[in-house]
C-alpha positions as CSV (number, residue, x, y, z in Angstrom):
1,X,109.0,4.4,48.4
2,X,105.3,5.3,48.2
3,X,104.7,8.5,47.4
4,X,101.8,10.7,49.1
5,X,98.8,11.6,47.8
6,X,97.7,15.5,47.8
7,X,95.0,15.8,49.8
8,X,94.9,19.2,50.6
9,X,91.5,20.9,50.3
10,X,92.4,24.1,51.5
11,X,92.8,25.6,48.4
12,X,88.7,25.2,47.7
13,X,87.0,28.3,48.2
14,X,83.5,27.1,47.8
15,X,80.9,24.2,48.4
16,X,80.8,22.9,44.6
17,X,84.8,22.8,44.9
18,X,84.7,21.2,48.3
19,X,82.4,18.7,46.2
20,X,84.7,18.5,43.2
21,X,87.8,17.8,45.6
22,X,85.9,15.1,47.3
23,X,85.6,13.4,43.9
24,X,88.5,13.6,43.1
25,X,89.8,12.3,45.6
26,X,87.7,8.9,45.7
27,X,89.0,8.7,42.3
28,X,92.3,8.9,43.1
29,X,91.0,5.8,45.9
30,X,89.9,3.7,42.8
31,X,86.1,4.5,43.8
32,X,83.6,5.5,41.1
33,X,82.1,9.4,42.2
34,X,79.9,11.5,40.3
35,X,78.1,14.7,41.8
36,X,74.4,14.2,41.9
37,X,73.4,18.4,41.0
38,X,70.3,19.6,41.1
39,X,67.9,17.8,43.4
40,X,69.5,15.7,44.8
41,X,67.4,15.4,48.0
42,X,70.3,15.9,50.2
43,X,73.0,14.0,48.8
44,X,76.1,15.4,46.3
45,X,77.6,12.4,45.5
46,X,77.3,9.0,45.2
47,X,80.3,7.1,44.9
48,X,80.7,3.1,44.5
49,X,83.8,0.8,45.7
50,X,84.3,-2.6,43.8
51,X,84.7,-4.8,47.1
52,X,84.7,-7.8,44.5
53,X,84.2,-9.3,41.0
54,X,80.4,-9.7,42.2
55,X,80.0,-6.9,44.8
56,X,79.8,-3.1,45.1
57,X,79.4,-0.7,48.0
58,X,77.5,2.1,47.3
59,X,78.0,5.7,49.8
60,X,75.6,8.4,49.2
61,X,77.6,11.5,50.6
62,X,76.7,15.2,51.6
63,X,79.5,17.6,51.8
64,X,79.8,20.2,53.7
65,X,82.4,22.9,53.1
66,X,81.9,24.8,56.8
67,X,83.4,27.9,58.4
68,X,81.9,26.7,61.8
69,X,81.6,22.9,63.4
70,X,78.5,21.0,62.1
71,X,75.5,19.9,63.8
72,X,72.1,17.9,63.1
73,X,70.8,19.7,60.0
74,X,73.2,17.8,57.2
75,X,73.2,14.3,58.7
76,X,68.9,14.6,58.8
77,X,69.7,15.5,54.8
78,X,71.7,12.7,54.2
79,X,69.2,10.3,55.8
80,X,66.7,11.4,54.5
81,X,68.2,11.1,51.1
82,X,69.5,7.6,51.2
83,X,65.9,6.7,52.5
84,X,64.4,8.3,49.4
85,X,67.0,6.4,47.3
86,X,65.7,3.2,49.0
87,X,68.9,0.9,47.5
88,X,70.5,0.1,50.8
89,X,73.6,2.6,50.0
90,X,75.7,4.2,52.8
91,X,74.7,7.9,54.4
92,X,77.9,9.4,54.9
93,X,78.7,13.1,55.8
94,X,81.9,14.7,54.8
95,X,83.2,17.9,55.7
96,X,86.1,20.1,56.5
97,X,85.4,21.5,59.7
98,X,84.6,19.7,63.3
99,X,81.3,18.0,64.3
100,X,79.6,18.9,67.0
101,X,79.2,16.2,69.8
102,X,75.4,16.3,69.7
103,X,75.0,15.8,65.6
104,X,77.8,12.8,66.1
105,X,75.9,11.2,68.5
106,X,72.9,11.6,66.4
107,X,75.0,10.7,63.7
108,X,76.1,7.1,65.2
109,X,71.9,6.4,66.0
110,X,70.6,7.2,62.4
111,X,74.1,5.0,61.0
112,X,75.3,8.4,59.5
113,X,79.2,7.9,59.0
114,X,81.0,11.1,59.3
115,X,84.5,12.1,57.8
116,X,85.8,15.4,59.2
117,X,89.0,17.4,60.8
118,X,89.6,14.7,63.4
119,X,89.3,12.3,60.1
120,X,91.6,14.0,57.8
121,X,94.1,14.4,60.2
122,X,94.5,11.1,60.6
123,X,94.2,10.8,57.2
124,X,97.0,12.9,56.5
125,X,99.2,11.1,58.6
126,X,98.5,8.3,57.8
127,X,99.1,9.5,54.4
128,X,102.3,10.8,55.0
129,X,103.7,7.5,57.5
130,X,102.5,5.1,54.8
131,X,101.1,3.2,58.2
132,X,98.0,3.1,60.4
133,X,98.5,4.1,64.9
134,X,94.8,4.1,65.9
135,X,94.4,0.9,67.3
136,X,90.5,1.1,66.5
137,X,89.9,-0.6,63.1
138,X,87.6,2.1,61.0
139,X,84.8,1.0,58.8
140,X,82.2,2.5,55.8
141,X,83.6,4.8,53.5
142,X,86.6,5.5,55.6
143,X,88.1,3.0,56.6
144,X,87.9,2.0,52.6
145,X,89.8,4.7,51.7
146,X,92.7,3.9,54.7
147,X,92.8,0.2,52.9
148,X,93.1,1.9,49.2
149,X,95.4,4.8,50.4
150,X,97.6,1.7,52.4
151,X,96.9,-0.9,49.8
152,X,97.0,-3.3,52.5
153,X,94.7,-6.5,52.0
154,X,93.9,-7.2,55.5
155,X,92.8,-3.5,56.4
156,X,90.3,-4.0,53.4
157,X,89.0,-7.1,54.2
158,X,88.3,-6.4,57.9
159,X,86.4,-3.3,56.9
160,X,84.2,-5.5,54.5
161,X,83.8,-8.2,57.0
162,X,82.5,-5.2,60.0
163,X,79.5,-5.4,61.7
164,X,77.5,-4.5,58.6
165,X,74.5,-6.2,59.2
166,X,73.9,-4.7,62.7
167,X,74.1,-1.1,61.8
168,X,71.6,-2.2,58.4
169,X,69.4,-3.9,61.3
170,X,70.0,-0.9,63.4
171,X,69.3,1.8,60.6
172,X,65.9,0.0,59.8
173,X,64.8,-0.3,63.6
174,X,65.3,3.2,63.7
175,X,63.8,4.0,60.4
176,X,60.4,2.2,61.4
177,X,60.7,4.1,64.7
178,X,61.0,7.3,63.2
179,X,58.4,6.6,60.6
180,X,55.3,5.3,62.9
């Protein structure tokens, strides 16, 4: 029988440990993480995910260890970041609390993937069941770390096979919008 992973962050008591606990954890998912420090223009960690012998994805991640829901402010950071970075890598925002609806709609027009309470839940459950219920097949960064967690081939390959060229098309749209 598969045993669960600990994915309890509870026990972090500050930003920097929410940040070491996210590492950690992608770790523990077979993904390469390292914290970014210092000037990082908005992102704390970048992590990379062998999808293949020739092919890596590559997540630059802003964590957020909040005692309130989140809004606009980190998900502007984060693409902002990844736009300064200008390697194509994923903006993703991870953090313990809720989003508010607002930031995830802004979230879903700038391409921002977001992991948070509604995410770990499922996470957890998932976790713990060894087995996925949400009939809506996840993507990015988090649906990644379903396939590792599962170790289940299809659920990996479907999320490398999503629509990634019309969010990259979408992101760039938006990008030129924003910029002229």
């Amino acid at each position: 029988m598969r045993k669960p992973m600990d994915i309890d962050f509870v026990r972090c008591d500050s930003g920097i440990e929410f940040e070491e606990w996210v590492k950690e954890l992608l770790g523990q998912l077979r993904m390469k993480a390292d914290r970014v420090g210092k000037n990082d223009c908005g992102i704390d960690i970048i992590a990379t995910a062998a999808v293949n012998k020739n092919t890596t994805k590559r997540f630059y991640i802003q964590c957020k260890y909040y005692n309130k829901p989140l809004g606009k402010g980190p998900i502007q950071e984060i693409f902002a970041g990844t736009a300064h970075h200008k390697d194509y890598g994923e903006p993703v925002v991870i953090t313990n609390n809720y989003v508010t609806f607002e930031a995830r709609r802004y979230a879903k027009d700038l391409a921002v993937e977001i992991i948070a309470a509604p995410e770990w839940e499922e996470f957890r459950r998932i976790n713990i069941e060894g087995r996925v219920d949400n009939p809506n097949q996840h993507t990015g960064l988090f649906g990644l770390m379903i396939a590792v967690l599962l170790k289940d081939k299809d659920y990996f390959d479907k999320v490398i096979t999503s629509t990634e060229g019309e969010k990259i098309k979408n992101k760039n749209e938006l990008k030129l919008q924003i910029i002229s």
